[in-house]
Structures are given as C-alpha cells and as structure tokens.
N, C-alpha and C positions, 0 to 999 in steps of 0.2 A: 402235683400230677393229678390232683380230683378233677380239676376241671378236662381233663383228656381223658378220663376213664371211660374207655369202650367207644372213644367216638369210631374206631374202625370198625364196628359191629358187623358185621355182612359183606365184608369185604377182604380182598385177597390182596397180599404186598409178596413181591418177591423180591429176592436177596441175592445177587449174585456176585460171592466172591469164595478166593481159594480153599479158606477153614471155615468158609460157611458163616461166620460171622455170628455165634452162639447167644453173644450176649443182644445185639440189636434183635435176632430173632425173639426173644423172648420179650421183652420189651412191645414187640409190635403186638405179642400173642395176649401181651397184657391190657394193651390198648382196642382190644378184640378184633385185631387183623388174623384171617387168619394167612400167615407165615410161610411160603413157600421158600425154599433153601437151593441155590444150586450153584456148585463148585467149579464151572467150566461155561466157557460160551456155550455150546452146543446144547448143555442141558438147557441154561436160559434161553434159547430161541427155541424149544421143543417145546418149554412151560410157555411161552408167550403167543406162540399157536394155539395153546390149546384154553389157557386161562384168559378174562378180561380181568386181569389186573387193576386196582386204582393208583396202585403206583410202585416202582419199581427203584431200588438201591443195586448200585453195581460198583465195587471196587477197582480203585487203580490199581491196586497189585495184580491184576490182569492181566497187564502188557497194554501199550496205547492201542492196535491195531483189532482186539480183543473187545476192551471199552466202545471201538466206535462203530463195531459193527453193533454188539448189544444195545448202546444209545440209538441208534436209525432203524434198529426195529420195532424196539419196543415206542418210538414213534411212531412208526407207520402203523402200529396193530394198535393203538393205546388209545391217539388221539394227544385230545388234550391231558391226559393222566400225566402226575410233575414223575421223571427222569432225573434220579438224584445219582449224583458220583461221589464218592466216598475217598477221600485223599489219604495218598502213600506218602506225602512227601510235606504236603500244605507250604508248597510253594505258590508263590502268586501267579506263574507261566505254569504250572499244575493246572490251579483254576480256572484259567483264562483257554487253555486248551479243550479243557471238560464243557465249557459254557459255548465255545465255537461249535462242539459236535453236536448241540441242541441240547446240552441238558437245562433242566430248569432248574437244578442247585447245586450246590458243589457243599460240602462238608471236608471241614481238617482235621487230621488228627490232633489228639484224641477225642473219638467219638463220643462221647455222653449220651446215654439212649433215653434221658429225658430232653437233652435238648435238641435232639432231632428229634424226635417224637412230636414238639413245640413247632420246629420247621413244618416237620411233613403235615400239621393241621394248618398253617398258615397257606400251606401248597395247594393243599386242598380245596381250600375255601377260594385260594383265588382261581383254582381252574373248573371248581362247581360249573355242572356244564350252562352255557349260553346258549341260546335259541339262535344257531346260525340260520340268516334267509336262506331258502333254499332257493338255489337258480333262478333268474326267473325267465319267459322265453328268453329274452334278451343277451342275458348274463352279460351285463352290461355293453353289450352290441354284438355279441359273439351268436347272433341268430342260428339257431337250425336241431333239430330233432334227428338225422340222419346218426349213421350207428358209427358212424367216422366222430361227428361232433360231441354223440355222447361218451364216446370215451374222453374225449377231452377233455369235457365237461368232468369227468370222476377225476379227469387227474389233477386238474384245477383244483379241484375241490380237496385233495388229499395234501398237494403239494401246498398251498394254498396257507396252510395250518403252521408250516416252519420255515426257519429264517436263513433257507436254502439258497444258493447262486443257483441260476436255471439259465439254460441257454436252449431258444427258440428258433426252430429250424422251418422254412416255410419258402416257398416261392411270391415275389412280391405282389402287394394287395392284400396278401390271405388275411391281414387283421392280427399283424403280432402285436403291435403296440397295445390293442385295445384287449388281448389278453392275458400282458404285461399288469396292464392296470388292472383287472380281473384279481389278478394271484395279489397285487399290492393291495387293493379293496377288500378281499374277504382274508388277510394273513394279519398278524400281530405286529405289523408296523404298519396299519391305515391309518392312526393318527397321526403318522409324520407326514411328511413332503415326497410325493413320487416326482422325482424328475428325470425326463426323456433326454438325450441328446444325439444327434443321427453325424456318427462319426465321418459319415463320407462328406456333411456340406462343410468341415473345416480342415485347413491345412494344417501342419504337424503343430508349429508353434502357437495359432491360435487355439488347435482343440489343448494343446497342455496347458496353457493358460487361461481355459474356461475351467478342465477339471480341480487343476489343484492352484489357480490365484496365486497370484505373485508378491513379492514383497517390495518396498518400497525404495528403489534405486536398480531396481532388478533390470533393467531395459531404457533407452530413452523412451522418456513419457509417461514411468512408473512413478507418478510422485505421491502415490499415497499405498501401504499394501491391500491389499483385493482378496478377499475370501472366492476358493473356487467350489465349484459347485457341487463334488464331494464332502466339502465343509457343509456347506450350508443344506444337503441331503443326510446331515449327522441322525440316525435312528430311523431314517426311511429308507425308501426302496431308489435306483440305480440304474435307469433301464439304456444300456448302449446298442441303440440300434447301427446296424448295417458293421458290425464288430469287425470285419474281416480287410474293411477300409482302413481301419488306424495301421498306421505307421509302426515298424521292428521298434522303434526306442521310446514308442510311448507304449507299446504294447510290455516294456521290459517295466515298465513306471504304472501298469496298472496292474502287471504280477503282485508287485509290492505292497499292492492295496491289498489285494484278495489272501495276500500271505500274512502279512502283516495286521492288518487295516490301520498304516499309518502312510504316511507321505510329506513329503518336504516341499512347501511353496517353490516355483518360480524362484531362481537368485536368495534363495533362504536356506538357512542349516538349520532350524529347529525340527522337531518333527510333529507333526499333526495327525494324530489318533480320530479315529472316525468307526463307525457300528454302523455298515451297511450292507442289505441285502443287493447282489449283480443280478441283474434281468440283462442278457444279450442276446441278440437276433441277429439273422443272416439269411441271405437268400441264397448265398454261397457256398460252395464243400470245401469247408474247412481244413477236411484231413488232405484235398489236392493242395490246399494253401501252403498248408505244413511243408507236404513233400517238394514244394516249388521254392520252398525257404519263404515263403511270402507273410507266414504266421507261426507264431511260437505254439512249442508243442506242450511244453510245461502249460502255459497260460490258457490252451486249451481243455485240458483237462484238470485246470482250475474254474474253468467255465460253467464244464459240463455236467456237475454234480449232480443234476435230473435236467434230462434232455427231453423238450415236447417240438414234438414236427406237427405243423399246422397244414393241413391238408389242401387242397387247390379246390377249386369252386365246382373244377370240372368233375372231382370222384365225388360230389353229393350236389349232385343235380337237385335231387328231391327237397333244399331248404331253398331253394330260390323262390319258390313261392311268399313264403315265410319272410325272406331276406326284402322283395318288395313291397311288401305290406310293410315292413318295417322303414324301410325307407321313403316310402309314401306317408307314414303317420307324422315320422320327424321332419320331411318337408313340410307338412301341412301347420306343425305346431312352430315353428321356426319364421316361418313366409305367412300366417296367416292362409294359406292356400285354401283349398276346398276339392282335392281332388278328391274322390270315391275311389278308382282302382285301376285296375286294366283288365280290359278287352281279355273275354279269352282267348284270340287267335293270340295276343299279342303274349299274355301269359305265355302259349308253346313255346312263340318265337325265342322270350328270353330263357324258357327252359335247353332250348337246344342250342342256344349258343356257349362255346366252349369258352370263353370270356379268359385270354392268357392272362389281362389285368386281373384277375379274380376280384372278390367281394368289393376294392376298391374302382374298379371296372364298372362293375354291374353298377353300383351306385350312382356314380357319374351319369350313366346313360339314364338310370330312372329319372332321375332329379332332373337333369335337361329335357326328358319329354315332357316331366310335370311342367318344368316353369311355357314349353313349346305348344304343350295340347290344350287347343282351343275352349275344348268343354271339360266336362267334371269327369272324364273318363279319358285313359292312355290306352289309344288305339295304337295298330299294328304299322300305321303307316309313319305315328311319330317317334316310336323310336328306329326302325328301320333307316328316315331318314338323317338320325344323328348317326348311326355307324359308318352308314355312306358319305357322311361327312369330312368322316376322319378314316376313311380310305381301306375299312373294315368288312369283310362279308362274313354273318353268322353261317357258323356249322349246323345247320336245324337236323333234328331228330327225323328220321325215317318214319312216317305213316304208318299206319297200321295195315293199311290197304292202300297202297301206293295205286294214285289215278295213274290212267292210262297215259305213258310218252306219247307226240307226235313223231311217228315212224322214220327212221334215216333212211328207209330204203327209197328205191327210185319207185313212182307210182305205175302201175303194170299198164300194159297198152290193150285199149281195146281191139275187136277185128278191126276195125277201120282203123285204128292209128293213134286215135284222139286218147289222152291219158285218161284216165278212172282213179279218182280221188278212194281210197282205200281207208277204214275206218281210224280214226288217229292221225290220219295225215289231211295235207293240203293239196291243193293242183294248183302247179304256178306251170303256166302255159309259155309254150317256146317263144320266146320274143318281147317275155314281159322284161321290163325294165329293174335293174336294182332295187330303183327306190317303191316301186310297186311290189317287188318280192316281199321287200322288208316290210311293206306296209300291210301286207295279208298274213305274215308271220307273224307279226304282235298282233294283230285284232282275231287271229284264230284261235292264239294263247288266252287273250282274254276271256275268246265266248266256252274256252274249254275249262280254264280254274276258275274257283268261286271268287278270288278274290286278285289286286292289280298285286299284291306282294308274291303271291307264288307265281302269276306270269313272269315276274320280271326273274324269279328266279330261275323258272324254267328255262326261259333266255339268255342266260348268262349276262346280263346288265341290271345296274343298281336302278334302285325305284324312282330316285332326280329324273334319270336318261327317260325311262318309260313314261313319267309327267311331261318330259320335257316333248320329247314327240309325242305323242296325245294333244297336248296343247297344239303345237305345231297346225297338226292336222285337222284341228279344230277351228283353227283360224282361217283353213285355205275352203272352209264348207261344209266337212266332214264331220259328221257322227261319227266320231272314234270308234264309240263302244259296242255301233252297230254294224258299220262299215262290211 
C-alpha cells in the first residue's frame, strides 16, 4: 500500500450505501480522500450537487432502481470521474447490469479496501482529464451560433461523454445524421465503426438480413453465413435513421438487441452478443405511431433514454449566414471552385426563405447556384432562378420600410374626363389592348424597384416569366427597361 499512500490528497470520494460502509471509508481517509459517507439516495444526489467528487462508490444493497438513478447523476455532474458499484451478490448479470447503467467498475464481494483502493488509482489514471476539442463553428457540419443550436451544442457535448441509446427527433433535412456522428465522434466509442442505415429504403426481410446476417442454408442462395451489421458495429455506435419505418417484427428483434444486446442470425439458434450504442431518428411522432398500433411502445421507450429534437432552419434564421459560407468553403475545396460569396440582396433572399427542406434544402440551392454563377460571386438572380426551377417561391422577410405598392384603386378622373395617373399607380387608357396593359405593368414595376427580383415578385410571376418577356420585347424593338 506505499505506493498509494495519499495519492487521493485534495480530493473528495463518496460512498453511498446503507451502513455507510465504515471500513472502505476509512481506507479512502487513509489514502487521503477526503470521504464523504451517505446512507440513501437522496443524501447522495444532495452531496453530488453540492460536491465535485473525483469519484464515487454506490452499493447494490440499494435496490436496482436507487443504483441507477445515483449512477446517471453522478454522470451528468461528474464527467468523466470512474462511477464504481459495489456488489451484493457478485453475480455475473449483477455486473453486467451495473456496467449497462454507465458505471466504469463494478467490485464483488468481498471488498478488500486495498484492493479497490488499487482499482480506484487505476480508475483514476485512466480518466485523468483529456483536453476535449472544443466545438468548433462547424461541429462537425452542425453550423450556427443561434440560442436553439447552442443548446444543442451543450447537450451534445454532455450526452456525447456516455454510452447512451439517444433517439433524435427533427423534421427532414435538419441534419440528424451529422449529429449522430457528432455524439459518436466526441463519446467513448470514436475508435469503433459508426454505421448508419436508413430503415425506410429496405423491405422487412432485407433490412433483417442486413442487421443481424444470416447463416449458412438460412434462405435459398445463403451458401455461406454473413455477419450482420450489428456484428460487425461490435463496440461502436448504431444510428437507425427514419426508425418509425421498420416493420412490428423487426422492431420486436431490435427490442432484443437494446435489452439484451444479443441476437440470433437469420435461420440460426446460437446467440450473438454485441456492445452497442442506438442513435435513432425520425421525422415522425412516435407516440401517434404507438397509439395507431404502428410502433411498439416498450421499444420506444427503450429508444428514448435522452431524447434531442433538432430544430427546423426556419426557428434560426440567424445561422444561415453562417450555414452558406460554410457550404460555399466545402464547395470550393471539394470542386476546386473559386467562389467568394454572395451578393448581399441574395444573402436576404436566402435569409427569408422558410426552406421546408431545411439545412439539406439550403445546401442544394447554394451548391447549384455555385456550380450555375457565372462569376466569383452568387447573385440574387442565380439562385432565385434554381427555386423557380423546382416550382418553389421564397417567403422573403418584410422590409423595414416596405416601398410603396402600385395602387388597386381605379385612377380618379379629371374635369374633363381623361384619367390622372395618381402617385404609385399607372394610366392604362380605355382601349388599350391586353398585351399593351401587361406591357406597361411590368416596365412600371421595373422603373419602381431597384432590382428585376422584387418586380417580378411584386407581380406575382417567377423571374424565368419576367426574362422571358423582357427578351420577347426586346426582340420586337423595344428597350424593355425603358419602355
């Protein structure tokens, strides 16, 4: 014991179990912890508030339900500090229980408080803290500073630490997968394998056959057995996108997983044990799935052990900025490109567009006007004309000082008869012809906004239609733009 004399010099260990645990206390006191003692949950969540602990003992003579609340706190407040359990029973499904709710050690009876003393320096040493990167804008594509994404940002970062199931909740676009990979990137399984699978592009029997791989006479045309892809995700992360698509009987066969973590190939009886974190997403409500019988409710709430909803594009307007610089750098490094940026009208444009595709939305458009815009800069006219493309009008943001409408009303008559063009409007004289109306209606719009994108909005037609007659009329003589 020389070698461990006082290594806990300046530091706090708590203890929580029924009799307090007399002899480990003392031990720790010897080890120059100082020893904090408490007989009941409640006391230990009150000590864990108020102490930063470097590491904490909780006995199974607790009760399980007791254990797993103290284990998930003294998480969340702790960090990385080891979360040791202390065994009632030193059964192997004892330990294996203790190690699921996150602890980092499990001890059996009987205790020796030299040699957990021996543990808790080895605990130690391997959770010495690490220099985690902090965010960077990016977080690995997750752009934006708005007070919606820094939350998300904290909770990434918090949940991020343990080897949680998480089910991600979002409307499509918003960027679940790439925050999927965020929580597997900065958590204790980055050195394994993240693998993705998006349950709605496979039917029942191919997606069970991809997860858990079949054995060898399982099916015609099984002639050799096939490792599924929970096998071969053994110690990494899990992420089942669009969750709410699998199928009642495969969703009963990935209960199994998350209860278990074992499962049985395809046409095989053995069973195959696997250490995997569940990342699932949905654009879908869930709890309406349940009530429609369309999704199991157990399995749900095997899901949802920390639930992050990923916000829409439209409630933080303010990273769009942000979002297209980023998206223009990775075009540029990708393509070789050389675009500089965008136009400020065109910046508004894409700020007031409500984008339903959200962040996968905006992307697309940016990236088509880079590879579409002529010069080193993405003006207002080129991505306007990819929306009108695809049959889209942006919702743009209200002005600050909204120009003046051209008047609905009728223009007022002079004494003599002849109309008076009133300020805002036009005079289209009795007996002008349709296509003479229409043709002083756009060239009035033109000479009144500054630019051909707000005439054409102001006239209810896309920016093609507005090119298209301009040209027209420019072929038949006319100076359109002076007309």
């Amino acid at each position: 014991m020389a070698e461990l004399a006082r290594f806990g010099a300046g530091s706090a260990c708590l203890v929580v179990a029924p009799q307090g645990a007399p002899g480990l206390v003392e031990a720790l006191a010897r080890a120059g912890f100082t020893a904090v003692a408490a007989t009941g949950e409640r006391d230990a969540l009150d000590a864990l508030e108020q102490t930063p602990f470097a590491a904490v003992y909780v006995s199974q003579s607790l009760g399980p339900p007791a254990v797993a609340r103290v284990v998930t706190a003294g998480g969340q407040r702790l960090g990385e500090a080891p979360i040791i359990v202390l065994g009632s029973s030193g059964t192997v499904q004892e330990a294996v229980d203790a190690m699921q709710l996150g602890a980092t050690d499990y001890v059996a009876p009987p205790c020796d408080p030299d040699a957990v003393l021996r543990r808790l320096a080895r605990a130690l040493e391997r959770s010495a803290p690490v220099r985690r990167a902090p965010f960077p804008a990016g977080l690995l594509g997750v752009v934006g500073t708005s007070e919606a994404m820094r939350r998300l940002h904290d909770s990434i970062d918090k949940i991020s630490r343990y080897k949680s199931n998480v089910l991600l909740l979002g409307e499509s676009g918003t960027g679940k997968e790439i925050i999927a990979r965020a929580l597997h990137e900065r958590g204790p399984r980055r050195q394994h394998l993240f693998v993705p699978v998006n349950c709605a592009t496979l039917g029942r029997d191919i997606l069970e056959n991809e997860l858990f791989g079949h054995e060898r006479g399982a099916f015609t045309g099984a002639n050799e057995r096939k490792k599924g892809l929970f096998e071969l995700a053994d110690g990494g992360t899990f992420f089942l996108d669009e969750i709410a698509e699998m199928d009642l009987s495969t969703q009963a066969k990935l209960l199994r997983v998350l209860e278990r973590s074992e499962f049985r190939r395809v046409g095989g009886t053995a069973k195959v044990k696997v250490d995997l974190s569940i990342i699932a997403a949905t654009n879908r409500d869930l709890e309406e799935a349940i009530a429609a019988g369309r999704f199991r409710e157990d399995l749900y709430y095997r899901l949802k052990v920390v639930t992050l909803v990923v916000p829409p594009l439209r409630d933080r307007r303010e990273d769009i900025p942000a979002l297209v610089d980023a998206f223009i750098a990775d075009f540029n490094r990708r393509t070789g490109g050389r675009i500089a940026g965008v136009e400020p009208a065109a910046l508004e444009w894409l700020v007031g567009c409500d984008w339903p595709g959200n962040v996968r939305e905006l992307r697309n458009a940016v990236e088509g006007a880079c590879v579409l815009a002529p010069g080193e800069v993405v003006k207002l006219a080129d991505l306007e004309e990819r929306v009108e493309r695809r049959g889209r009008r942006p919702a743009p943001r209200a002005p600050a000082r909204a120009p003046a409408e051209p008047s609905a009303a009728l223009p007022a008559a002079s004494p003599g008869g002849a109309p008076v063009a009133l300020a805002g409007s036009i005079e289209i004289p009795i007996g002008c012809s349709l296509a003479e109306a229409e043709r002083r209606i756009v060239l009035a719009n033109l000479r009144h906004y500054r630019t051909r994108a707000r005439a054409a909005r102001a006239l209810g037609v896309g920016l093609r239609t507005l090119y298209t007659k301009l040209a027209a009329w420019s072929r038949d003589g006319e100076d359109a733009e002076t007309a």
